[in-house]
Biopython code that builds the backbone (N, CA, C, O; Angstrom):
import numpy as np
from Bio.PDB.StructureBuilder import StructureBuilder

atoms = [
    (1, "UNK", "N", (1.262, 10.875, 23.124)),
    (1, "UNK", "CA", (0.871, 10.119, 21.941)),
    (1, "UNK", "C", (1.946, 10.305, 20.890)),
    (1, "UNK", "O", (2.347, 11.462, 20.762)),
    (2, "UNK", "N", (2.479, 9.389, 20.123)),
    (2, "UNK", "CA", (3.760, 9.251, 19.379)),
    (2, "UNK", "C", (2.695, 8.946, 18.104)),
    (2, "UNK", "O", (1.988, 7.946, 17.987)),
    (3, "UNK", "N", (2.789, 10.178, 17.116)),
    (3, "UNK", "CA", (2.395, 9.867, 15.385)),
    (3, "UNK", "C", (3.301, 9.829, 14.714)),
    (3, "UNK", "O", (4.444, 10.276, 14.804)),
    (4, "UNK", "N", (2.488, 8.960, 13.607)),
    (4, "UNK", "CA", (3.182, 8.572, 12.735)),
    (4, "UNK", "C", (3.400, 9.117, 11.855)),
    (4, "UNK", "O", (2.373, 9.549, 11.332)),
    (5, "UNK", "N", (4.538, 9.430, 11.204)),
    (5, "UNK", "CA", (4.795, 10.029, 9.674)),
    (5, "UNK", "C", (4.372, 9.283, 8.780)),
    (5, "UNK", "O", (4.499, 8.086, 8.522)),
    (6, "UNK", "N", (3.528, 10.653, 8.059)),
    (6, "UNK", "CA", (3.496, 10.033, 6.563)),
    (6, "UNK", "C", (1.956, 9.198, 6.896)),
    (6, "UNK", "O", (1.530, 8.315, 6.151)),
    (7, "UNK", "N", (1.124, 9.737, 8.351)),
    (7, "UNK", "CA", (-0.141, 8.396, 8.315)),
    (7, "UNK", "C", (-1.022, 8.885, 7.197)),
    (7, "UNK", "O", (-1.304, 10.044, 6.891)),
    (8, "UNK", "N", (-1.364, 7.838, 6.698)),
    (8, "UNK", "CA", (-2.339, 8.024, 5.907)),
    (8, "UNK", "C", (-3.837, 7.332, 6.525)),
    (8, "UNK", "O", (-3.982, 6.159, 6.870)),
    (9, "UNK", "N", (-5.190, 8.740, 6.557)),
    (9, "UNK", "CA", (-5.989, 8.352, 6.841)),
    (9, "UNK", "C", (-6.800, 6.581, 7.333)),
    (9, "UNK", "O", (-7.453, 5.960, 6.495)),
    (10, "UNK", "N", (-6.627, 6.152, 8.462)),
    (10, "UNK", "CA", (-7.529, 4.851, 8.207)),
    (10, "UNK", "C", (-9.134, 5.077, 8.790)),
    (10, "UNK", "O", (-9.564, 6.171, 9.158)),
    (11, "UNK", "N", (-10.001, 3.664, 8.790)),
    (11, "UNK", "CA", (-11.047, 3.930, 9.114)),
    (11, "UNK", "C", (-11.292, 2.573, 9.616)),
    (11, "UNK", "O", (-10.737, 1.640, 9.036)),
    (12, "UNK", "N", (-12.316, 2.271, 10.966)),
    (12, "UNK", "CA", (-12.657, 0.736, 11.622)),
    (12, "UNK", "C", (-14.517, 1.147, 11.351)),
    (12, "UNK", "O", (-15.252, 2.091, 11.061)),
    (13, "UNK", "N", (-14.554, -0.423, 11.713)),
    (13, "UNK", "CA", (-16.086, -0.435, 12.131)),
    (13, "UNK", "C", (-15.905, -1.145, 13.335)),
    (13, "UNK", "O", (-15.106, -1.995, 13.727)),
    (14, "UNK", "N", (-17.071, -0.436, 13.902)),
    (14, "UNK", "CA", (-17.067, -1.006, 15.382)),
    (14, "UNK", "C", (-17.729, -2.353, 15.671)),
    (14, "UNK", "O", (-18.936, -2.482, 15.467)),
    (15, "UNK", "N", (-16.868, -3.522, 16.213)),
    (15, "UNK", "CA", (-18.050, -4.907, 15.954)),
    (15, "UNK", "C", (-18.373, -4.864, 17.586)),
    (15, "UNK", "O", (-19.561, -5.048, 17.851)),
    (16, "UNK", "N", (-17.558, -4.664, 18.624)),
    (16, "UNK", "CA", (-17.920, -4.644, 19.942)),
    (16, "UNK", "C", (-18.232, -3.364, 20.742)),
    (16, "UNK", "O", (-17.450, -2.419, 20.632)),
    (17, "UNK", "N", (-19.613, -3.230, 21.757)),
    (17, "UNK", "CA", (-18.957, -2.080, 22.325)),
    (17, "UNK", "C", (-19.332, -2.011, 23.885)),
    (17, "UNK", "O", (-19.689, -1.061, 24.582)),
    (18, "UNK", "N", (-19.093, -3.529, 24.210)),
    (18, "UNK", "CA", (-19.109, -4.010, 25.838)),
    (18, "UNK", "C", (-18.634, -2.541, 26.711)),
    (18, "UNK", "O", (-17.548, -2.059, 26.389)),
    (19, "UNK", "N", (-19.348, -1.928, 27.673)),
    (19, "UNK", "CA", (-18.674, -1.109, 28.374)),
    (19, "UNK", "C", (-18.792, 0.535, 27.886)),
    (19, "UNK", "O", (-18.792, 1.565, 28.560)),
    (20, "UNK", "N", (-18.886, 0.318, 26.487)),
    (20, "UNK", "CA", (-18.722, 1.711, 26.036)),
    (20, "UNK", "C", (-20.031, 2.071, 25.168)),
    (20, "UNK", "O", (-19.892, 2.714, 24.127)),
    (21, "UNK", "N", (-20.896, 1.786, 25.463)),
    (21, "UNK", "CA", (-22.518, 1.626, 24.748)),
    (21, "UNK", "C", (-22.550, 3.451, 24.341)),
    (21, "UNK", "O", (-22.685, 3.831, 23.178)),
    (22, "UNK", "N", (-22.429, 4.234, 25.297)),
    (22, "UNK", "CA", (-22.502, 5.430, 24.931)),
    (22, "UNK", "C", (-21.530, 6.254, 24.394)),
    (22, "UNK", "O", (-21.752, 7.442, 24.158)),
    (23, "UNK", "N", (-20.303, 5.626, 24.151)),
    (23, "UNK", "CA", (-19.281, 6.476, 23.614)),
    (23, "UNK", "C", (-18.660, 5.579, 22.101)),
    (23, "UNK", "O", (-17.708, 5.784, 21.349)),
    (24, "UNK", "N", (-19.930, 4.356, 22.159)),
    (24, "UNK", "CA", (-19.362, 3.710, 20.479)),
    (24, "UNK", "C", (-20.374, 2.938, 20.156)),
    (24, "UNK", "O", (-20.738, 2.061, 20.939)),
    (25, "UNK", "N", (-21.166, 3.189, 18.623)),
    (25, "UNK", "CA", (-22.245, 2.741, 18.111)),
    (25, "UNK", "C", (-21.577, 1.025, 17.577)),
    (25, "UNK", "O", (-20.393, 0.885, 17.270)),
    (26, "UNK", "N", (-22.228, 0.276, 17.564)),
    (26, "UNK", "CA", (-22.062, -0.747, 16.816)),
    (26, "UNK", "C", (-21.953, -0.702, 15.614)),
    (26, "UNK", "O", (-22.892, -0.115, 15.076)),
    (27, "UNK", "N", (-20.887, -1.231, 14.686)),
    (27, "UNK", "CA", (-21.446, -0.946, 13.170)),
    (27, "UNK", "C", (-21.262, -0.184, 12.224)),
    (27, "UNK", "O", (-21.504, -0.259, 11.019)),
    (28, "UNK", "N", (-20.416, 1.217, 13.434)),
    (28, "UNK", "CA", (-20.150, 2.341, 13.027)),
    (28, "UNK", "C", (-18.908, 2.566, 12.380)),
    (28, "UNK", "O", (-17.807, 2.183, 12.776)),
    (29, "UNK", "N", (-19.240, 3.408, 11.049)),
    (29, "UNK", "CA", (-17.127, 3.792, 10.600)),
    (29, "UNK", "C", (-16.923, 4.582, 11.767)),
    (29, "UNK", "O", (-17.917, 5.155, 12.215)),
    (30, "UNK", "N", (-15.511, 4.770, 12.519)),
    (30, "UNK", "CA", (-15.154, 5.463, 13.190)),
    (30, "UNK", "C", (-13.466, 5.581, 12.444)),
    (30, "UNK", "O", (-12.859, 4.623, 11.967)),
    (31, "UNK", "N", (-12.954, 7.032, 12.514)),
    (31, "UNK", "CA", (-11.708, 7.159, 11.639)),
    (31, "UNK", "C", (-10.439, 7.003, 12.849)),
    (31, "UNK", "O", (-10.475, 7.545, 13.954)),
    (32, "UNK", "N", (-9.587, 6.328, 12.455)),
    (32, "UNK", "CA", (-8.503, 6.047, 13.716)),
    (32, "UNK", "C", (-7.357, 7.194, 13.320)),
    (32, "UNK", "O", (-6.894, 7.619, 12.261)),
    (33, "UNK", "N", (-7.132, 7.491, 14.855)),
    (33, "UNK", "CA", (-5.561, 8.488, 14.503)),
    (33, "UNK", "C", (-4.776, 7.624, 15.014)),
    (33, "UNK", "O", (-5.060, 6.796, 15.879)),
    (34, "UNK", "N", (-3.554, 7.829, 14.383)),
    (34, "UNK", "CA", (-2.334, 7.332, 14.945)),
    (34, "UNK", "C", (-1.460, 7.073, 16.093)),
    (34, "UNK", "O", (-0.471, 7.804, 16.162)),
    (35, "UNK", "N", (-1.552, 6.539, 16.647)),
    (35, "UNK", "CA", (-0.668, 6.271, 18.328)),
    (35, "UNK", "C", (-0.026, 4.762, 18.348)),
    (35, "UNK", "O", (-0.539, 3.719, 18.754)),
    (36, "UNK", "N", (1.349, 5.009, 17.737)),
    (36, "UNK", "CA", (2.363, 3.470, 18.479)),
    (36, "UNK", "C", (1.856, 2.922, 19.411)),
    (36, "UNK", "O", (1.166, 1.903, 19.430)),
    (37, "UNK", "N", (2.237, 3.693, 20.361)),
    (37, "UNK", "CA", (2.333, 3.540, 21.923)),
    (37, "UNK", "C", (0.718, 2.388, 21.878)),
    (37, "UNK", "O", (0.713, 1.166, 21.727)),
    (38, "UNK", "N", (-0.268, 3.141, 22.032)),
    (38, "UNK", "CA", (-2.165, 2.717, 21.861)),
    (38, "UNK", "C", (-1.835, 1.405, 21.069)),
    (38, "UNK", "O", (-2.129, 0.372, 21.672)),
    (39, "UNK", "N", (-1.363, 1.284, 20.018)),
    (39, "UNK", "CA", (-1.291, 0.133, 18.984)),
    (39, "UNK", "C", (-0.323, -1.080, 19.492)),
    (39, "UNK", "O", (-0.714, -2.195, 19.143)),
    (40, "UNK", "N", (1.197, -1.027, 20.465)),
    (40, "UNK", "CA", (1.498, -1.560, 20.776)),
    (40, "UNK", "C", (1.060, -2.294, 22.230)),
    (40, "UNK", "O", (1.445, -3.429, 22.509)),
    (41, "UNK", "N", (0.219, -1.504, 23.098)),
    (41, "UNK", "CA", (-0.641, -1.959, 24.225)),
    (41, "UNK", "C", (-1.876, -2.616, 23.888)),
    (41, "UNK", "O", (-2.647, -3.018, 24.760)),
    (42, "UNK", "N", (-2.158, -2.777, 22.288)),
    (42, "UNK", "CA", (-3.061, -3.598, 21.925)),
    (42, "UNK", "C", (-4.665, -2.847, 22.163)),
    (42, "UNK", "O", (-5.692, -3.412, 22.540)),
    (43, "UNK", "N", (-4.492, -1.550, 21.840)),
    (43, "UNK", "CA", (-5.598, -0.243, 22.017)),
    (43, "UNK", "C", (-5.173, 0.041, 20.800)),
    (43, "UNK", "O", (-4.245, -0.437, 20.147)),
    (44, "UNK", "N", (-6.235, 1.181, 20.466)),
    (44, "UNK", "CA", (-6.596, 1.763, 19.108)),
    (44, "UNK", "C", (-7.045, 3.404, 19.395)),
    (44, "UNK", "O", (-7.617, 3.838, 20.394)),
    (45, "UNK", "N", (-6.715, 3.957, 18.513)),
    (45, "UNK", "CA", (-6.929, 5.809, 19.365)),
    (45, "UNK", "C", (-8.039, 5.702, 17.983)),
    (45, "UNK", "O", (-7.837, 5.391, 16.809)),
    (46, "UNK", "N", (-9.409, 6.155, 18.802)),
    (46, "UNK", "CA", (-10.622, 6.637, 17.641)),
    (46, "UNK", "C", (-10.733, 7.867, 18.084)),
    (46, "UNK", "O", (-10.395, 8.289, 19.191)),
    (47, "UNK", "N", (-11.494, 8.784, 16.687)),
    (47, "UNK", "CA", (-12.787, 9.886, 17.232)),
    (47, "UNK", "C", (-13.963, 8.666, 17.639)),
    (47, "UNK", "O", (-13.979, 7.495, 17.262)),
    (48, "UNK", "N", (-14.780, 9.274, 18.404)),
    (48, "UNK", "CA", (-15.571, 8.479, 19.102)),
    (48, "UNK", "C", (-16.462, 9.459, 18.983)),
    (48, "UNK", "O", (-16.063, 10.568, 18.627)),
    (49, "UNK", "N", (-18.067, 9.200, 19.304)),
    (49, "UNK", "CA", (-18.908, 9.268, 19.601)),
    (49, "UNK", "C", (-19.105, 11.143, 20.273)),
    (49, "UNK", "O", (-19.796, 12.072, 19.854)),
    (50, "UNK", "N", (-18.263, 11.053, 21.297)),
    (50, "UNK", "CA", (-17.991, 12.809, 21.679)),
    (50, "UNK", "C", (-17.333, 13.878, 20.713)),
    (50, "UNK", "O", (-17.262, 15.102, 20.826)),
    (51, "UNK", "N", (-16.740, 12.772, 19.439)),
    (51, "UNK", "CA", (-15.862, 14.122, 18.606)),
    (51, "UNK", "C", (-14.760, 14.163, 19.371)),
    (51, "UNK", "O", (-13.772, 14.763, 18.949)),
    (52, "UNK", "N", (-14.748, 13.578, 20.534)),
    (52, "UNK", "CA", (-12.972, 13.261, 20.856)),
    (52, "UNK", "C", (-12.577, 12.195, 20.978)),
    (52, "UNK", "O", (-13.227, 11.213, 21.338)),
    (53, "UNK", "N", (-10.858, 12.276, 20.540)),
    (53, "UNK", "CA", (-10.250, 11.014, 20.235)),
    (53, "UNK", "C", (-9.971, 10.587, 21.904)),
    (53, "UNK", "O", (-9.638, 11.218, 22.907)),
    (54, "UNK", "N", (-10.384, 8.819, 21.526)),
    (54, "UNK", "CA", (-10.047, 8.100, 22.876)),
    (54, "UNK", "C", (-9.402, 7.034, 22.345)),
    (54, "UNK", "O", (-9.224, 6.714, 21.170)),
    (55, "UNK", "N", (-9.016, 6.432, 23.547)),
    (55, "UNK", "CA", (-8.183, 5.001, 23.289)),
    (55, "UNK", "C", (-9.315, 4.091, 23.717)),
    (55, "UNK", "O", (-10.160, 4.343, 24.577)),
    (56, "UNK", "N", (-9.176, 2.722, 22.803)),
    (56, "UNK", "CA", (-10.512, 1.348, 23.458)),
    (56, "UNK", "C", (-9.569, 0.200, 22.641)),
    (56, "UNK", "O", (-8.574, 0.398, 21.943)),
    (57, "UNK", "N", (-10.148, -0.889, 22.934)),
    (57, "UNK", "CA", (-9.249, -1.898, 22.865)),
    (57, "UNK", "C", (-9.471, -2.102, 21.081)),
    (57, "UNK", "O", (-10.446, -1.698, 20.448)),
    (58, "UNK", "N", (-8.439, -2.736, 20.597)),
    (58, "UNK", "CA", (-8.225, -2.989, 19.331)),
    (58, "UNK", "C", (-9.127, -3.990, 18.701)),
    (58, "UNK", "O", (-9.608, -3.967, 17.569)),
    (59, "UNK", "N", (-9.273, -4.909, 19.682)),
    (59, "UNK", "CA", (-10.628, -6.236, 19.181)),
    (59, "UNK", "C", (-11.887, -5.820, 19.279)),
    (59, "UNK", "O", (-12.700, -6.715, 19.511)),
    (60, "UNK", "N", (-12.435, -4.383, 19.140)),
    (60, "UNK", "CA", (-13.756, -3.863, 19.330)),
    (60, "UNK", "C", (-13.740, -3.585, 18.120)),
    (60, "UNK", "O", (-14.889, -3.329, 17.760)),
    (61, "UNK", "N", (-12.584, -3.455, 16.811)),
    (61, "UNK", "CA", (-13.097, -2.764, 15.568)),
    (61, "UNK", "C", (-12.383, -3.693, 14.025)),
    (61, "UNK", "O", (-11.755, -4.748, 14.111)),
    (62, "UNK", "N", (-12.552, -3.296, 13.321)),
    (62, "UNK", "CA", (-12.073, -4.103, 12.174)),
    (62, "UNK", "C", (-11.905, -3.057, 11.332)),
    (62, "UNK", "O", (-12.801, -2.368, 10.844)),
    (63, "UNK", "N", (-10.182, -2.904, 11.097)),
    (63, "UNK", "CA", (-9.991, -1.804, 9.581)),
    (63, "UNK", "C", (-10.968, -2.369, 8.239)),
    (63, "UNK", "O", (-11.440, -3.495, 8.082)),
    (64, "UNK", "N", (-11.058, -1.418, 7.541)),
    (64, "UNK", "CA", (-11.699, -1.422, 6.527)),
    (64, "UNK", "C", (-10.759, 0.042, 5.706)),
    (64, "UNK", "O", (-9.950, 0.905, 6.046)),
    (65, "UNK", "N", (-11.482, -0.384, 4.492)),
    (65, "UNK", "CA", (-10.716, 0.226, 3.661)),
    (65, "UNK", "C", (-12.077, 0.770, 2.500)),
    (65, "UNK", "O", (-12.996, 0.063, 2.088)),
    (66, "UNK", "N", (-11.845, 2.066, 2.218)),
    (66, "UNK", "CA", (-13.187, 2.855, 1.849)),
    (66, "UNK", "C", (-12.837, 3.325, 0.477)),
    (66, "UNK", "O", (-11.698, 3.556, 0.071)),
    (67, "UNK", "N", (-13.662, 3.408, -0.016)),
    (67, "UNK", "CA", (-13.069, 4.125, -1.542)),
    (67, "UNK", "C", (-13.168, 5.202, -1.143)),
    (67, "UNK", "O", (-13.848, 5.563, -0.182)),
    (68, "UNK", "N", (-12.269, 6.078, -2.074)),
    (68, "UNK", "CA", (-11.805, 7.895, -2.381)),
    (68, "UNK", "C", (-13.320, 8.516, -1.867)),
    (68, "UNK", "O", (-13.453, 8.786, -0.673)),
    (69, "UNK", "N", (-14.450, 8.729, -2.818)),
    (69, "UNK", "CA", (-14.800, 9.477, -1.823)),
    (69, "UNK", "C", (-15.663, 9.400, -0.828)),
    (69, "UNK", "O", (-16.320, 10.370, -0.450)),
    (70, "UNK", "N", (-15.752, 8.007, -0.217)),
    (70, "UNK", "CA", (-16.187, 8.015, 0.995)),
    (70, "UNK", "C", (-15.201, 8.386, 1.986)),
    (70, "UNK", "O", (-15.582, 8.683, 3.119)),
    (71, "UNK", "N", (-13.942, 8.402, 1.674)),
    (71, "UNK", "CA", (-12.524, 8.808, 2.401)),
    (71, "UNK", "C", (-12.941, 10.424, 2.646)),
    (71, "UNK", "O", (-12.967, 10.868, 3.793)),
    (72, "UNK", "N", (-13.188, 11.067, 1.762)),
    (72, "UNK", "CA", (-13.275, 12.266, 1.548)),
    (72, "UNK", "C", (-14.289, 12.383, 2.682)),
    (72, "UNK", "O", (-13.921, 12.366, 3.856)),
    (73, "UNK", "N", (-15.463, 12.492, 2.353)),
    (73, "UNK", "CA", (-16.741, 12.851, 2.925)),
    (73, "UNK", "C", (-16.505, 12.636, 4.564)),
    (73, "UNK", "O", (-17.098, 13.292, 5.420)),
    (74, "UNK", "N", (-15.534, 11.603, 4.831)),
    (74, "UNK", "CA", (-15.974, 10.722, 6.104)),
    (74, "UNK", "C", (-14.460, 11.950, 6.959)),
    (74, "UNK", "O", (-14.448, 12.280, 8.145)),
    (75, "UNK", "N", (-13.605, 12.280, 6.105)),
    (75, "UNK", "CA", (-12.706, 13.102, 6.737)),
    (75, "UNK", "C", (-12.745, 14.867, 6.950)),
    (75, "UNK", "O", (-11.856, 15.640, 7.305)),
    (76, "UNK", "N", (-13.761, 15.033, 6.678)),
    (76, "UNK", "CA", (-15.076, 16.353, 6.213)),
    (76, "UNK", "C", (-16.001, 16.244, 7.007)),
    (76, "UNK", "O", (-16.957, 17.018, 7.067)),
    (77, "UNK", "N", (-15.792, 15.111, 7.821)),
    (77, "UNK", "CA", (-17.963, 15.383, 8.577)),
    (77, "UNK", "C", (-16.586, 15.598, 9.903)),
    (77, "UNK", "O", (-16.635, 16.670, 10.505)),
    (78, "UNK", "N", (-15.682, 14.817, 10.218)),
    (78, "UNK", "CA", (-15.259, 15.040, 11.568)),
    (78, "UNK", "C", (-14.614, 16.484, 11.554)),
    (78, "UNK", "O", (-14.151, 16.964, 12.590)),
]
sb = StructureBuilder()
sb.init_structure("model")
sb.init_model(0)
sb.init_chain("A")
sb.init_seg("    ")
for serial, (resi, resn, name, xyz) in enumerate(atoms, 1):
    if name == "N":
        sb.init_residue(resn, " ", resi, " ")
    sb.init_atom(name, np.array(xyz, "f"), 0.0, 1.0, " ", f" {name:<3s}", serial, name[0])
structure = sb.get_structure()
């Protein structure tokens, strides 16, 4: 996995979760880590559902953008 410098925290909601019913809620913030590589194969690296980061396809989620301290709180529960 190749990170990025300098990432600054993001966060998706999950709109699809064909296939992965038990490892991704619908609806859900899930916080993304950084992976080129995942992002250029058109995948997305989440914490998921287990508390570990996986790769799932990129059209299952939609960035969003959170105010300060839901940023906070949401980078504190994981």
């Amino acid at each position: 996995m190749e990170v990025t410098k300098n990432f600054i925290p993001q966060f998706v909601v999950c709109i699809k979760n064909t296939g992965y019913q038990a490892s991704l809620e619908l609806y859900k913030i899930y916080r993304v880590l950084p992976d080129d590589e995942a992002r250029n194969s058109g995948d997305i690296r989440v914490i998921d559902e287990s508390g570990e980061d996986y790769l799932y396809p990129a059209d299952y989620f939609i960035a969003i953008e959170v105010p300060r301290v839901v940023e906070e709180a949401l980078l504190h529960s994981s």
